[in-house]
C-alpha positions as CSV (number, residue, x, y, z in Angstrom):
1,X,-101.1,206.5,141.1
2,X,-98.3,205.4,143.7
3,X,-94.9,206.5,141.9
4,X,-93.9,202.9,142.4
5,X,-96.8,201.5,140.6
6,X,-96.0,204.1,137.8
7,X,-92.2,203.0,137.4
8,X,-93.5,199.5,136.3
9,X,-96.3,200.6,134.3
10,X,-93.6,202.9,132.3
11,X,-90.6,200.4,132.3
12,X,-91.6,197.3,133.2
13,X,-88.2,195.4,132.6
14,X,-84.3,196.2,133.4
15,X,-85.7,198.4,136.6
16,X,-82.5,199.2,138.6
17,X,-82.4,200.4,142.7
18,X,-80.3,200.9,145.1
19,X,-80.1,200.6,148.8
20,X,-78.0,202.8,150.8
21,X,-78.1,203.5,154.7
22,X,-79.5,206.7,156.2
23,X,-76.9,208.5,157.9
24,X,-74.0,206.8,156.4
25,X,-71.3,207.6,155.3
26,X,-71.8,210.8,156.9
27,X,-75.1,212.0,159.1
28,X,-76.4,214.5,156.5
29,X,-75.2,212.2,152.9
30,X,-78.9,211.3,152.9
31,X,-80.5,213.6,150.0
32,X,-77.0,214.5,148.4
33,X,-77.2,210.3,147.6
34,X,-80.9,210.4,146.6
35,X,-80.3,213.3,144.3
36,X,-77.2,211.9,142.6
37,X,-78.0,208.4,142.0
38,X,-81.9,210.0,140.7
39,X,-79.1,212.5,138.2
40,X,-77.2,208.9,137.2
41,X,-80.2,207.3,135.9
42,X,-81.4,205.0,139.0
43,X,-85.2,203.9,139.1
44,X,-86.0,203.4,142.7
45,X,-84.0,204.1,146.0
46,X,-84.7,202.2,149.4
47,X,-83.9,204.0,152.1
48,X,-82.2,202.2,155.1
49,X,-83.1,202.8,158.5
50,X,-80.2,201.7,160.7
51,X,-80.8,199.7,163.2
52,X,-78.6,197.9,166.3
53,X,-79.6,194.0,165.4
54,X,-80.1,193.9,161.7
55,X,-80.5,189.9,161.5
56,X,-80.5,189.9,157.5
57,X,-78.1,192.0,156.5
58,X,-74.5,191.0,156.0
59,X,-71.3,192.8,157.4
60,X,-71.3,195.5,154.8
61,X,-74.4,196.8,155.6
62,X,-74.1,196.2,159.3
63,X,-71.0,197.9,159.5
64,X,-73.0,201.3,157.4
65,X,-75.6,200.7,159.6
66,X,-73.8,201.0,163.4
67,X,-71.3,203.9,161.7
68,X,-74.9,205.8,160.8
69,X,-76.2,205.6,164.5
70,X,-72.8,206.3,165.8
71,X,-73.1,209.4,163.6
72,X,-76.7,210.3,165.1
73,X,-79.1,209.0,162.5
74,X,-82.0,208.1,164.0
75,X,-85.4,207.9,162.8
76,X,-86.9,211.2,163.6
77,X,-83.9,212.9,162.2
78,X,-84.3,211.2,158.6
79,X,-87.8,212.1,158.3
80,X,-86.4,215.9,159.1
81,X,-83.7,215.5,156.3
82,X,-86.8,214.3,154.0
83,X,-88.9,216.9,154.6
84,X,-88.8,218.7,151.3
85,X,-87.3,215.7,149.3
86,X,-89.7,216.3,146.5
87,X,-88.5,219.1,145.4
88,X,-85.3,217.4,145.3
89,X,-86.0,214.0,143.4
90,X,-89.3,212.8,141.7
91,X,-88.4,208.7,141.5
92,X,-89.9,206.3,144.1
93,X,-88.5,206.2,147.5
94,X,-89.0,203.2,149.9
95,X,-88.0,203.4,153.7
96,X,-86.0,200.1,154.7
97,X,-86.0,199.4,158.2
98,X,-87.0,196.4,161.0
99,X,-89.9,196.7,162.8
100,X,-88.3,197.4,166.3
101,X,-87.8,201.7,165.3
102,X,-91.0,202.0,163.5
103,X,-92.9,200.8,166.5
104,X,-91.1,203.0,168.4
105,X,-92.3,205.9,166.2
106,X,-95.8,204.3,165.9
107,X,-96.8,202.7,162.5
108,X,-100.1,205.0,161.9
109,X,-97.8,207.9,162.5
110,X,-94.9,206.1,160.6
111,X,-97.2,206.1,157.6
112,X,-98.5,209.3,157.9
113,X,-95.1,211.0,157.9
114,X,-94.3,209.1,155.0
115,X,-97.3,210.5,153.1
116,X,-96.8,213.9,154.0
117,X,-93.2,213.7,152.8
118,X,-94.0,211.9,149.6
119,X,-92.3,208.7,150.0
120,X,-94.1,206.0,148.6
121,X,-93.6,202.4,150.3
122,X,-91.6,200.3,152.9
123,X,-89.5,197.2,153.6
124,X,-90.1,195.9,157.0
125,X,-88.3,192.5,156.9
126,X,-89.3,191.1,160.0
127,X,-92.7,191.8,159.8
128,X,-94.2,188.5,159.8
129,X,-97.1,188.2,156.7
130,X,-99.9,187.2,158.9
131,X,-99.5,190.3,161.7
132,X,-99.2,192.5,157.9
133,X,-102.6,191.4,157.1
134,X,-105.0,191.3,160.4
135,X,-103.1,194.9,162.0
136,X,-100.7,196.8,159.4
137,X,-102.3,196.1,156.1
138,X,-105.0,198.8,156.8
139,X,-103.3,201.6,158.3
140,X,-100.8,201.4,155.5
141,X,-103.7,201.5,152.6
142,X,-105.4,204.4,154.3
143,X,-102.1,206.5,153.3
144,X,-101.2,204.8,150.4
145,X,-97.7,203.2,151.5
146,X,-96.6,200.2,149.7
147,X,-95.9,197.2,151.7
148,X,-93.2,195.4,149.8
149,X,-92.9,191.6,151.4
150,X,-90.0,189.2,150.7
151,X,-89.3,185.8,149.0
152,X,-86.9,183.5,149.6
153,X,-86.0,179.9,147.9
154,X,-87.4,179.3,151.4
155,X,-90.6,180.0,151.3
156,X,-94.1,178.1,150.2
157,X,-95.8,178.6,147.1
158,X,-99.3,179.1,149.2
159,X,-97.7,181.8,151.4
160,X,-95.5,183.4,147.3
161,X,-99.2,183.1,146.5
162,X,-101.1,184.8,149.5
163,X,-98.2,187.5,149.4
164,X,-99.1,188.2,145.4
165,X,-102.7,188.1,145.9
166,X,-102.8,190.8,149.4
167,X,-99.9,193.1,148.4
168,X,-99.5,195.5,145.5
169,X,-96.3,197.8,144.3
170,X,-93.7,194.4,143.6
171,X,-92.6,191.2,145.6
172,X,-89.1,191.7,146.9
173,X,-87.3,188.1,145.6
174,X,-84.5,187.3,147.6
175,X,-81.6,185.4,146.0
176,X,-81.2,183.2,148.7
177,X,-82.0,182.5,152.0
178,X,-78.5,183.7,153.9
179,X,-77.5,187.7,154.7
180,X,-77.0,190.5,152.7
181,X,-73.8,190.8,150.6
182,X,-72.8,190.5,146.8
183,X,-71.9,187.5,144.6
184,X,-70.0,187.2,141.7
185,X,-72.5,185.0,140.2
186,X,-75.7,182.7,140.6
187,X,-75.8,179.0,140.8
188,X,-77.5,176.6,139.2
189,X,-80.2,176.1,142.5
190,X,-80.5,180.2,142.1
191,X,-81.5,179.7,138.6
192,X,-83.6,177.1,139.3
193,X,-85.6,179.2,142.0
194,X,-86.1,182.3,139.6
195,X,-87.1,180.1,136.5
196,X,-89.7,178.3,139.2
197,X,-91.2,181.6,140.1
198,X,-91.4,182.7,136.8
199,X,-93.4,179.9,135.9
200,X,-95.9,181.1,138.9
201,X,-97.3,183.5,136.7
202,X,-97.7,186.2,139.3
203,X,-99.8,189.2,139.0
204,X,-96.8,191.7,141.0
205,X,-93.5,192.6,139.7
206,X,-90.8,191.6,141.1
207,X,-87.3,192.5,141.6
208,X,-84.7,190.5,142.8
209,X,-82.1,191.5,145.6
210,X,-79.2,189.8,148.0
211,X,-76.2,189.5,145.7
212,X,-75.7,191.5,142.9
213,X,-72.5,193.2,142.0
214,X,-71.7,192.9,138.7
215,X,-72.9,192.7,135.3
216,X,-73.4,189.2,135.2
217,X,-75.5,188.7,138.5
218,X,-77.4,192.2,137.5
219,X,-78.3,190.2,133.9
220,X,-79.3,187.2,135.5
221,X,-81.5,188.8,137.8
222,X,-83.1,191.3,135.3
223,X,-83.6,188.3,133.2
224,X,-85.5,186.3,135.4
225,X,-87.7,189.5,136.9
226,X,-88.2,193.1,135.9
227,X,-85.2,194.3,137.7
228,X,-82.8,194.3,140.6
229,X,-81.8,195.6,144.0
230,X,-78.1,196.3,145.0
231,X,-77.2,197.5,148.4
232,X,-74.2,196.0,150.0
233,X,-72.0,196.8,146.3
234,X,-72.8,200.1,146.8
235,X,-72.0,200.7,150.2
236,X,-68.6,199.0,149.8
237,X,-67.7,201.2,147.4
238,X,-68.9,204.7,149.5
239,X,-66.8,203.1,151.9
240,X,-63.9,202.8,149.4
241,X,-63.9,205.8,147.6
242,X,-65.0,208.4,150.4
243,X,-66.8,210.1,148.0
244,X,-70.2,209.9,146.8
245,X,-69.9,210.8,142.9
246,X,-66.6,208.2,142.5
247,X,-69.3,205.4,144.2
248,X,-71.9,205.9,141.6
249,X,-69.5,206.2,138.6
250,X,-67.5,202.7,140.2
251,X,-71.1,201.1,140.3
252,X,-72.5,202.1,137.4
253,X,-69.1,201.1,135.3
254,X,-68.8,197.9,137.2
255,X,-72.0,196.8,136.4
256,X,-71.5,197.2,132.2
257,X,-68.0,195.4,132.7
């Protein structure tokens, strides 16, 4: 069984991950992160791929993301740092990138690398649905990579539906429908948009990202799914601290406060 469809068979609720940038804030942090946030209890890790005209991310990540390709990360060279990740960490491990680098690379050969590594699934944000399903869909199942797709307060409940019913691992809920970046806390027209797919009764898990920085966004979102996704928290605080350990501890405190 994938290791992501695992996670949510053995903890179906509370699920915490974390996105951090490949390559920041230093070209080789890659595993050192992985390891230490799999030693400080994290569930799932998405793995950025940094790219020059990220249109969803907000400045934080941005700003990670064109220090990592100043520092030389590019896509070939995480797939080197990878190479023997399992006998580093054993929880699930998504790549995160736009489609413009893994084209580049080839997405049969994309998958295949990520297979041979061990890594279990990818985020491609700008991949639209309907190219996933005719082109992608199949060269992704042949190596067992995960597809996760996005939500947003945006879109239909045909296409939240078709998304549920042609993907499996868990639907990627976005808080709303602007950048990357945290929030203090959720409005009432948030709320509204998790209590609405709630009631949708879908068969994937979902976990619910864009936002969340604090113990009271993280409750509302494990609330309304079966976890949460923070990125942009986390890479303020590596950029804060300079130090990898302090940014876990800050996070992990900040998020019980």
């Amino acid at each position: 069984m994938n290791r992501i469809n695992q996670l949510f068979k053995n903890k179906p609720k509370n699920i915490l991950s974390i996105y951090f940038t490949a390559g920041y804030p230093n070209l080789d942090s890659t595993v050192e992160i992985i390891k230490k946030l799999e030693s400080n209890g994290i569930d799932l890790i998405e793995i950025g791929i940094p790219f020059s005209d990220p249109m969803a991310d907000g400045p934080t990540i941005q700003a990670s993301g064109t220090q990592a390709l100043k520092n030389g990360m590019t896509l070939k060279i995480l797939f080197e740092q990878l190479e023997n990740i399992r006998k580093e960490a054993n929880l699930p491990l998504i790549m995160m990138g736009y489609l413009n680098p893994i084209m580049q690379y080839g997405f049969g050969n994309f998958c295949k690398k990520c297979k041979e590594i061990g890594l279990d699934g990818a985020i491609i944000p700008d991949l639209p649905f309907d190219d996933y399903i005719k082109e992608y869909k199949p060269i992704a199942d042949q190596y067992d990579i995960k597809i996760i797709m996005l939500i947003t307060p945006e879109t239909s409940e045909e296409r939240i539906r078709l998304i549920d019913e042609h993907t499996d691992g868990f639907i990627y809920m976005v808080s709303s429908a602007s950048t990357t970046g945290a929030q203090k806390s959720f409005d009432e027209k948030k709320q509204e948009y998790f209590q609405k797919i709630n009631a949708m009764n879908l068969k994937n898990p979902r976990l619910i990202g864009f936002g969340i920085s604090n113990k009271e966004t993280l409750d509302a979102a494990q609330k309304n799914s079966n976890g949460a996704i923070i990125g942009s928290k986390f890479i303020s605080l590596l950029e804060d601290t300079n130090s990898i350990d302090k940014a876990i501890q800050k996070l992990i405190n900040g998020l019980k406060e």
